[in-house]
C-alpha positions, -999 to +999 in steps of 0.1 A: +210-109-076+244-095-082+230-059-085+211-066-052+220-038-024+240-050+004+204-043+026+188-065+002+209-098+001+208-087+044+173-087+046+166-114+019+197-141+038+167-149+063+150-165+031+173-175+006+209-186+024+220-177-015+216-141-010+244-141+011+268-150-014+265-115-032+277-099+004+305-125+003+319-120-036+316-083-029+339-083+005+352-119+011+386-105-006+388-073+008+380-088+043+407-115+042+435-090+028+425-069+050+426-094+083+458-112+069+475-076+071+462-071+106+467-105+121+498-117+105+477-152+098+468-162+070+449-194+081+434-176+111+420-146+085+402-175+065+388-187+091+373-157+107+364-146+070+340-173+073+326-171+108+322-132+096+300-144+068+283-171+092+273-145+119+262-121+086+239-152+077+226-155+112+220-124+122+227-103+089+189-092+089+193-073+117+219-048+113+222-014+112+242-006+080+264+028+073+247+056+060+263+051+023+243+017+025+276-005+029+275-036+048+316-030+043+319-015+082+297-041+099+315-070+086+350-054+094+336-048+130+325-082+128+357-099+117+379-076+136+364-086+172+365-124+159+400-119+150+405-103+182+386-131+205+408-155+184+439-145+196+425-142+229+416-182+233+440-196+207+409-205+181+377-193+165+347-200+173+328-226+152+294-225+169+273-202+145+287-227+120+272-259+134+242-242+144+238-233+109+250-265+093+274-246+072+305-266+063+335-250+068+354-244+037+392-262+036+421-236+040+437-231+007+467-211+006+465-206-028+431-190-030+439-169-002+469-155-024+447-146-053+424-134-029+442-105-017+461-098-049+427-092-064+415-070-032+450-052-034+445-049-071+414-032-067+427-012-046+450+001-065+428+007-100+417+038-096+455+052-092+467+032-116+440+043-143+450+081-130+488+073-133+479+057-168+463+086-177+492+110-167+518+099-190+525+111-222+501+095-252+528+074-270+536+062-236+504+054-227+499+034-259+531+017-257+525+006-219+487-005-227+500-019-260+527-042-240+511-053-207+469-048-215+478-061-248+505-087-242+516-077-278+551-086-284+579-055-294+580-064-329+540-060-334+542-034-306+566-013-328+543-018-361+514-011-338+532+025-329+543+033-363+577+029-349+606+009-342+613-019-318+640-002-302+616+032-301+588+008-286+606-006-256+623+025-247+585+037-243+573+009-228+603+009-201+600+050-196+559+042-192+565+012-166+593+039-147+570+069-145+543+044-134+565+030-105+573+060-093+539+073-090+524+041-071+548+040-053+546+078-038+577+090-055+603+062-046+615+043-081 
């Protein structure tokens, strides 16, 4: 069901509660980074992360998705108002939840980290695979040969027909040039 469109695990949610989960593994991180930078809260963006998903399982079958097919806007429109009518009475509402009888999964800081470093990761793969692909080829090598690697300088250097001193000033001039291009210009 992975491969299922974001219509289909809509439409097939009013069957199979399952068909959900491919809506939430595709946004669930890109919804909480995104609400965690717009709310300040991290606990409050969990929460409404999962009342998003509970009023997608309710009333997901319904909805009128964006013309590209992505369920993306209606969930952020979704979890936007909620986060919004959240800080307007102090809470979020649990209702759709009980009516469901979904339980509400336990706040854990730690999974909301990794959460949005993946979504921000993401985010930034396609300009890092561009910036990769800028740099010279021994740099390239050297940086993919270090950090995709994790080989050490020694077997870096033998890997590069070069030395270890050769190697890390690649690797260092690779990781520079890549800063500065992620980072719009600033080193």
């Amino acid at each position: 069901m992975a491969d299922a469109t974001d219509a289909d695990a809509l439409r097939d949610s009013r069957r199979d509660p399952e068909a959900i989960c491919v809506l939430y593994d595709r946004y669930a991180g890109r919804l909480l980074a995104s609400l965690v930078r717009t709310t300040g809260d991290r606990e409050l963006a969990f929460d409404v992360v999962q009342e998003t998903f509970a009023r997608a399982l309710e009333r997901g079958h319904r909805v009128r998705l964006a013309p590209d097919g992505s369920a993306w806007p209606w969930l952020w429109r979704v979890a936007r108002n909620l986060a919004w009518d959240a800080s307007r009475r102090g809470s979020v509402d649990r209702r759709a939840r009980r009516r469901l009888e979904v339980a509400a999964v336990p706040f854990d800081g730690a999974a909301i980290d990794e959460a949005i470093a993946r979504a921000d990761a993401e985010a930034l793969s396609a300009s890092l695979a561009a910036a990769l692909a800028e740099l010279p080829p021994r740099e390239r090598a050297a940086v993919n040969g270090r950090v995709s690697k994790g080989l050490g300088y020694d077997a870096l250097a033998r890997s590069l027909g070069t030395t270890e001193v050769a190697a890390r000033t690649r690797v260092s001039r690779g990781l520079r040039a890549l800063r500065i291009r992620l980072s719009g210009g600033r080193p």
